[in-house]
Backbone as JSON Lines, residues from 0, in Angstrom:
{"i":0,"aa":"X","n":[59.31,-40.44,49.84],"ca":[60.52,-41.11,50.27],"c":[61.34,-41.46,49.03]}
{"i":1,"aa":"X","n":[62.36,-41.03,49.2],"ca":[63.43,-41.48,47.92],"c":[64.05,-42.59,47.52]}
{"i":2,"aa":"X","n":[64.49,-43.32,46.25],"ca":[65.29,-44.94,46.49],"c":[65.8,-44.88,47.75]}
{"i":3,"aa":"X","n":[66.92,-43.79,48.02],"ca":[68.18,-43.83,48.67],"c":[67.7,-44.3,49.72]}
{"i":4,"aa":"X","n":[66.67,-43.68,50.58],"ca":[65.84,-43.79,51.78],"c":[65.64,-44.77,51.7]}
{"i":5,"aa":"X","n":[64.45,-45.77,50.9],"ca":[63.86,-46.98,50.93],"c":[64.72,-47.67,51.35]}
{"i":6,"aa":"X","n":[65.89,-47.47,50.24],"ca":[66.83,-48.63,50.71],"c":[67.26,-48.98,52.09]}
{"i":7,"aa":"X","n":[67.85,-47.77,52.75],"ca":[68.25,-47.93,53.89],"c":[67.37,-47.92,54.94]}
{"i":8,"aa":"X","n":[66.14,-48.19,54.85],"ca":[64.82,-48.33,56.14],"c":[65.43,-49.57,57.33]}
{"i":9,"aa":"X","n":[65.39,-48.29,58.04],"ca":[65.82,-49.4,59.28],"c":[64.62,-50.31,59.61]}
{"i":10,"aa":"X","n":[64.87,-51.95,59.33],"ca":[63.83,-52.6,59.17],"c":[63.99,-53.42,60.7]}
{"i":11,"aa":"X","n":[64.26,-52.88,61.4],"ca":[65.13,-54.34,62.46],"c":[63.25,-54.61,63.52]}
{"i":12,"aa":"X","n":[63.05,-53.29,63.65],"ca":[61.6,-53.42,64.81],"c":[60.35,-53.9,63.87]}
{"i":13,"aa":"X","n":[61.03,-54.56,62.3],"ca":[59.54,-54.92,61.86],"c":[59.64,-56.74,62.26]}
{"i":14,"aa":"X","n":[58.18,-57.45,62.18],"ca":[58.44,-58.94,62.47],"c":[59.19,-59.96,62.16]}
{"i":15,"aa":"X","n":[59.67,-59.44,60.5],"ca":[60.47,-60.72,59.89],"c":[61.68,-60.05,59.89]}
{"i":16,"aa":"X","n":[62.14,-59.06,60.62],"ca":[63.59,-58.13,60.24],"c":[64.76,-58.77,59.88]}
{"i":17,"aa":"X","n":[64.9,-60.23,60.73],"ca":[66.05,-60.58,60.29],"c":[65.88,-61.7,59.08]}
{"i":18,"aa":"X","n":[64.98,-61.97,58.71],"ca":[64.51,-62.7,57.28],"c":[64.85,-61.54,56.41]}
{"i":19,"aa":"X","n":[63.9,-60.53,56.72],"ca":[64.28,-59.13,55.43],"c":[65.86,-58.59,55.22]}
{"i":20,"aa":"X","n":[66.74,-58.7,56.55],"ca":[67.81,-58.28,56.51],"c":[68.61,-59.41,55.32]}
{"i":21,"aa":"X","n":[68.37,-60.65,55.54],"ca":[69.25,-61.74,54.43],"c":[69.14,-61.31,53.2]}
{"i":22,"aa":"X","n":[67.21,-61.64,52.99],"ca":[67.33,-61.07,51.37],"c":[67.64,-60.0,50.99]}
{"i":23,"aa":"X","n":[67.4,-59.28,51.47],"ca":[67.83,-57.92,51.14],"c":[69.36,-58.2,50.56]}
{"i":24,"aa":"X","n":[69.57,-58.64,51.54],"ca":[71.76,-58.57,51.47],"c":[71.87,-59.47,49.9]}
{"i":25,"aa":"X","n":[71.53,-60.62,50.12],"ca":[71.25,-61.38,48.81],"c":[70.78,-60.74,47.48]}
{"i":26,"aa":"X","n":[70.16,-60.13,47.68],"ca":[69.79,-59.37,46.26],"c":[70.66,-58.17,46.1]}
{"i":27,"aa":"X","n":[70.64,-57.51,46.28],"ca":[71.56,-56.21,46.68],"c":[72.84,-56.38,46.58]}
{"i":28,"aa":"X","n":[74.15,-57.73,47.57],"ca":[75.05,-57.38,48.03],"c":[75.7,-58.69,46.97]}
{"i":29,"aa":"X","n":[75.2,-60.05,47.18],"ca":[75.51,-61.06,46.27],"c":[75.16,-61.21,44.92]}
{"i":30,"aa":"X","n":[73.71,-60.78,44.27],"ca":[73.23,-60.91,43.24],"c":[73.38,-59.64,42.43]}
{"i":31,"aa":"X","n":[73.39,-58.48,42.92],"ca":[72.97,-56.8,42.47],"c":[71.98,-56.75,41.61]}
{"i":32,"aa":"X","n":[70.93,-57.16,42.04],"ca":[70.08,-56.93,41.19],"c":[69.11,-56.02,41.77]}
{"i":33,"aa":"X","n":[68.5,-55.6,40.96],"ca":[67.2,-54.27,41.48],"c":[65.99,-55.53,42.21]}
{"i":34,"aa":"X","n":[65.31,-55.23,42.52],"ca":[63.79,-56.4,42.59],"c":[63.26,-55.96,41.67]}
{"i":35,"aa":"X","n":[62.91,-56.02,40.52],"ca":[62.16,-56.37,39.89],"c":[62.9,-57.33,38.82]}
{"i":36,"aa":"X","n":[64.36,-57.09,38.69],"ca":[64.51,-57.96,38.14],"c":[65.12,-59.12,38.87]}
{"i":37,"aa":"X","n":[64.99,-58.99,40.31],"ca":[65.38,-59.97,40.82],"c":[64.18,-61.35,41.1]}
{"i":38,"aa":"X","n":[63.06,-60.28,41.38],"ca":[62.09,-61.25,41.1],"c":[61.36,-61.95,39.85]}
{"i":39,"aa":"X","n":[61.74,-60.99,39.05],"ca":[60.89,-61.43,37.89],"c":[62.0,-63.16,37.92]}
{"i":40,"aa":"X","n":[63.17,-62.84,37.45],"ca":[63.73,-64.0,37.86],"c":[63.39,-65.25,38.24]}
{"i":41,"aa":"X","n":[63.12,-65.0,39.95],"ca":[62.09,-65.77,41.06],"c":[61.19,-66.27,40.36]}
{"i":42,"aa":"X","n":[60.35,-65.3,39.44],"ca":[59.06,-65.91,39.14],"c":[57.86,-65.43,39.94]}
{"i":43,"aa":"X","n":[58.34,-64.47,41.08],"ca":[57.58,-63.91,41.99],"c":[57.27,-62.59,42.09]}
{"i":44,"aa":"X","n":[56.13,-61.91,42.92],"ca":[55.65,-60.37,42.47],"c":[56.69,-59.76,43.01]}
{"i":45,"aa":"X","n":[57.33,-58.39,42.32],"ca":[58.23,-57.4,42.92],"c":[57.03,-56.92,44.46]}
{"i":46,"aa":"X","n":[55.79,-56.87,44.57],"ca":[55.1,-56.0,45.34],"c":[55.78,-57.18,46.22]}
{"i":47,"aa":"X","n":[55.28,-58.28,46.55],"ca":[55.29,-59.61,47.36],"c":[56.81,-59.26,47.81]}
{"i":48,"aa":"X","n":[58.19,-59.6,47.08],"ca":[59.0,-59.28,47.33],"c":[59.52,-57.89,48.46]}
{"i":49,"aa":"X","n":[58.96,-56.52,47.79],"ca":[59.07,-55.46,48.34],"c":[58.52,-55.94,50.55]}
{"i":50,"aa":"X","n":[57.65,-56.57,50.34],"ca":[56.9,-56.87,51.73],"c":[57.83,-57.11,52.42]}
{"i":51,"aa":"X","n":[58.58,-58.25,51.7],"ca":[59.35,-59.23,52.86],"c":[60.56,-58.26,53.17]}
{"i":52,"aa":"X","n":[61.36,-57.78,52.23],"ca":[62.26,-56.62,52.17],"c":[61.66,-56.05,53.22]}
{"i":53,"aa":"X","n":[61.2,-55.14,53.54],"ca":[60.22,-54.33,54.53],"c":[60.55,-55.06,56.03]}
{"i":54,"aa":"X","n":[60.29,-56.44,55.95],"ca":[60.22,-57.89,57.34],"c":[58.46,-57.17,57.51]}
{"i":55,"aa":"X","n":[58.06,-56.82,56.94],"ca":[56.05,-56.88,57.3],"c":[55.97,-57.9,57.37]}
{"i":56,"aa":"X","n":[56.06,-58.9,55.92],"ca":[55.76,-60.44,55.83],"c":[56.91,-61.07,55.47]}
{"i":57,"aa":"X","n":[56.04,-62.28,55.95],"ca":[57.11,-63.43,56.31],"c":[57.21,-64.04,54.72]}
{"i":58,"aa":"X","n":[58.25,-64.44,54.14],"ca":[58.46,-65.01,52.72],"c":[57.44,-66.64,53.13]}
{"i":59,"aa":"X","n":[56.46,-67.08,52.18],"ca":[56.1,-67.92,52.12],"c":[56.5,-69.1,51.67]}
{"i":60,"aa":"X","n":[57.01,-70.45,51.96],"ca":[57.37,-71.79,51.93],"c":[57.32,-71.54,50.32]}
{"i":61,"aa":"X","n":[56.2,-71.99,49.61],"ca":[56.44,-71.76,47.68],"c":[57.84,-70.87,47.76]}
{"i":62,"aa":"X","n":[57.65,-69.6,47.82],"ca":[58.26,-68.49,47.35],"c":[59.76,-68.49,47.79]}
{"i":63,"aa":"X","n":[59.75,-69.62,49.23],"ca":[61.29,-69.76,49.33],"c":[61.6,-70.86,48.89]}
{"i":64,"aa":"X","n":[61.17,-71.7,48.15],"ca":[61.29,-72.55,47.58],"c":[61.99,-72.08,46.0]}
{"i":65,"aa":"X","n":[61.33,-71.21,45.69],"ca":[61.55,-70.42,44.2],"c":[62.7,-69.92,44.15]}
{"i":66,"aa":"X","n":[63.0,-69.61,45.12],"ca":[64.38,-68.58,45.64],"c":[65.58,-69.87,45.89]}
{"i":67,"aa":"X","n":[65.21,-70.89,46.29],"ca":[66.03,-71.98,46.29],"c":[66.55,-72.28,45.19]}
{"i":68,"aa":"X","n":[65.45,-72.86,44.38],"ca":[65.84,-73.45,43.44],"c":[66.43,-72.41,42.39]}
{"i":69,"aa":"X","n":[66.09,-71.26,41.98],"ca":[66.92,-70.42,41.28],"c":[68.09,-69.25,41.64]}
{"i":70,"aa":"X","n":[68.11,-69.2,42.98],"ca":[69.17,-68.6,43.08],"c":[69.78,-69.38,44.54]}
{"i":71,"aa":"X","n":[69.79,-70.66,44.5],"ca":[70.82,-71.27,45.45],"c":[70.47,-70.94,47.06]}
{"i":72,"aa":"X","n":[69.62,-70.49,47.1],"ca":[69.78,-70.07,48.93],"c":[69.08,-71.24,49.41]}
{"i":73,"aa":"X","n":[68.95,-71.66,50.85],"ca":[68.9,-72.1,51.35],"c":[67.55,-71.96,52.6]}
{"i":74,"aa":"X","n":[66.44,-72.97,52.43],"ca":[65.38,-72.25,53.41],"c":[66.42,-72.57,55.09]}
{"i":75,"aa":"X","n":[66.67,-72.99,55.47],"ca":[67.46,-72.97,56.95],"c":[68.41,-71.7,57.17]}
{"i":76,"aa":"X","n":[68.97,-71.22,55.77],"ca":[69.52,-69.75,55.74],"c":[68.3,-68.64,55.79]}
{"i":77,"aa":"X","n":[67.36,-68.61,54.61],"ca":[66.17,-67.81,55.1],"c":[65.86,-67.49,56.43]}
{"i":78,"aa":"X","n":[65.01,-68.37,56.23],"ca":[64.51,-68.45,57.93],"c":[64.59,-68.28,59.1]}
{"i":79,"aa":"X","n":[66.45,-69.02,59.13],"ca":[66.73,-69.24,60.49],"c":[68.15,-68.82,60.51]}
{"i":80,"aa":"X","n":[68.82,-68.37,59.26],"ca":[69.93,-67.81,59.54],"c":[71.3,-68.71,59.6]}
{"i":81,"aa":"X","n":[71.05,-70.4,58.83],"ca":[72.09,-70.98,59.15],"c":[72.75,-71.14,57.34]}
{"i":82,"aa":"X","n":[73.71,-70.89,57.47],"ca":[74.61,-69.91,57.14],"c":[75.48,-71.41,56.6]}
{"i":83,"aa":"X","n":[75.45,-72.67,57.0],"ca":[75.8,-73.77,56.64],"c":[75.41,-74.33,56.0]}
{"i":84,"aa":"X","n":[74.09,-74.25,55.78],"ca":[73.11,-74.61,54.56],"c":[73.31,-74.39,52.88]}
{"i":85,"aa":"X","n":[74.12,-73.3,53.11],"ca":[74.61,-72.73,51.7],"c":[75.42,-73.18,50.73]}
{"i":86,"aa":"X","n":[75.62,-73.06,49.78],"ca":[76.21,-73.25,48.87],"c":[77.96,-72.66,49.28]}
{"i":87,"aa":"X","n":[79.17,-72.78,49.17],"ca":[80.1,-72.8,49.9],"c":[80.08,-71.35,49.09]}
{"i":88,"aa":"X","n":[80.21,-71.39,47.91],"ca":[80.6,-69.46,47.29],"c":[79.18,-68.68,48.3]}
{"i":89,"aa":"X","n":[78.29,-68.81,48.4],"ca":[77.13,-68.08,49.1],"c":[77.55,-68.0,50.48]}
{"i":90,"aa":"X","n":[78.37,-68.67,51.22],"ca":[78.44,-69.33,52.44],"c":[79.73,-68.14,52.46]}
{"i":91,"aa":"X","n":[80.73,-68.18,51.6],"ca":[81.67,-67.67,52.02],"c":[81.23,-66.13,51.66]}
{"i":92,"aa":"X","n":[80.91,-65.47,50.73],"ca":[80.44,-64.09,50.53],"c":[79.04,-63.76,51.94]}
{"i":93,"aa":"X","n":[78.81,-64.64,52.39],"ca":[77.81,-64.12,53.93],"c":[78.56,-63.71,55.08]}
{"i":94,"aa":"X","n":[79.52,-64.35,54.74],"ca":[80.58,-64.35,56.25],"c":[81.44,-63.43,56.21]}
{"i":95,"aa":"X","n":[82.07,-63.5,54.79],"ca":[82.57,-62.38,54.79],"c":[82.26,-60.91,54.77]}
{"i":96,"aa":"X","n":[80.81,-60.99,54.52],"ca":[79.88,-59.13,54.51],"c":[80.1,-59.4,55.9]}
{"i":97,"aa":"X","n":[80.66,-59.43,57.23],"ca":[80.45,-59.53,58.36],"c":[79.48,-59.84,59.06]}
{"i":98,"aa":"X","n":[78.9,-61.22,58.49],"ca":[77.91,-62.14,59.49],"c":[78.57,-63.22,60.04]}
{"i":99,"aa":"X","n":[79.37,-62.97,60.76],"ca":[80.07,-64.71,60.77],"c":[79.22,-64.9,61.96]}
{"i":100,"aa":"X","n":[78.98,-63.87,62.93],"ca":[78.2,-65.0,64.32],"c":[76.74,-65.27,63.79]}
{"i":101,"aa":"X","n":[76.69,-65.25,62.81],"ca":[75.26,-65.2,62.27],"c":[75.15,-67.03,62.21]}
{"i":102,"aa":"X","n":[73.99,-67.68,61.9],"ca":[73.75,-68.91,61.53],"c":[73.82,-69.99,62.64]}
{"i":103,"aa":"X","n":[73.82,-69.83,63.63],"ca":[73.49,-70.58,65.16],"c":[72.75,-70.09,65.95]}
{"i":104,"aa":"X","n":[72.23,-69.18,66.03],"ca":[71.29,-68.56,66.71],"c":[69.93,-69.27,67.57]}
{"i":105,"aa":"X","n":[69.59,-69.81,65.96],"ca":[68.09,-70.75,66.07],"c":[68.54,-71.87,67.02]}
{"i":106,"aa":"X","n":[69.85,-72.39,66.94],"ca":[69.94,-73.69,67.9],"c":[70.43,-73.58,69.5]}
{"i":107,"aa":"X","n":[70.56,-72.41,69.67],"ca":[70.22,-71.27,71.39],"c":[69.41,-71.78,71.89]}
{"i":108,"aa":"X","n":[69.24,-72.57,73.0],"ca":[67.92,-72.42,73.69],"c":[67.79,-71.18,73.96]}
{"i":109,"aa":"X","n":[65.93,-70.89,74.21],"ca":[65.67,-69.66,74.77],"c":[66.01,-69.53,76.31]}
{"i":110,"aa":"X","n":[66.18,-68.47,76.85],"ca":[66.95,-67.75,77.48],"c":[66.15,-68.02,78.85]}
């Protein structure tokens, strides 16, 4: 499988898809950084990283913590997609990649 491919793996039918879909966008679309140097950054494994990218696994509490504190995101944005949590430059570059109905979701009752 090639970068080009990796990159674009339709991740949506894996468990954490829409966790993987944020960071992804975040590293990639806000930060441009490759993962490895996005994590080294973090402080965290590129493999570990690569997972969550994927949505296999779920980013662990530490590790979004790491991601907080050095690159501004927000665990209620992680997680759950709220999009208010952010930092207002992060907040406004999310909305504008065309997520604006994004970040209320979680407060939906279920159906």
């Amino acid at each position: 499988m090639s970068k080009r491919q990796r990159h674009t793996l339709d991740v949506s039918k894996r468990p954490f898809a829409d966790i993987a879909a944020r960071l992804r966008w975040h590293r990639v679309e806000f930060e441009g950084l490759q993962q490895a140097e996005y994590a080294a950054k973090a402080g965290i494994g590129r493999t570990a990283l690569s997972n969550w990218e994927t949505g296999d696994k779920r980013v662990s509490i530490d590790a979004a913590m790491r991601l907080r504190l050095v690159y501004g995101t927000s665990l209620d944005w992680l997680y759950c997609g709220d999009a208010e949590s952010l930092p207002a430059s992060l907040r406004r570059a999310w909305r504008d990649a065309e997520h604006p109905d994004q970040g209320r979701d979680w407060l939906r009752p279920p159906p």
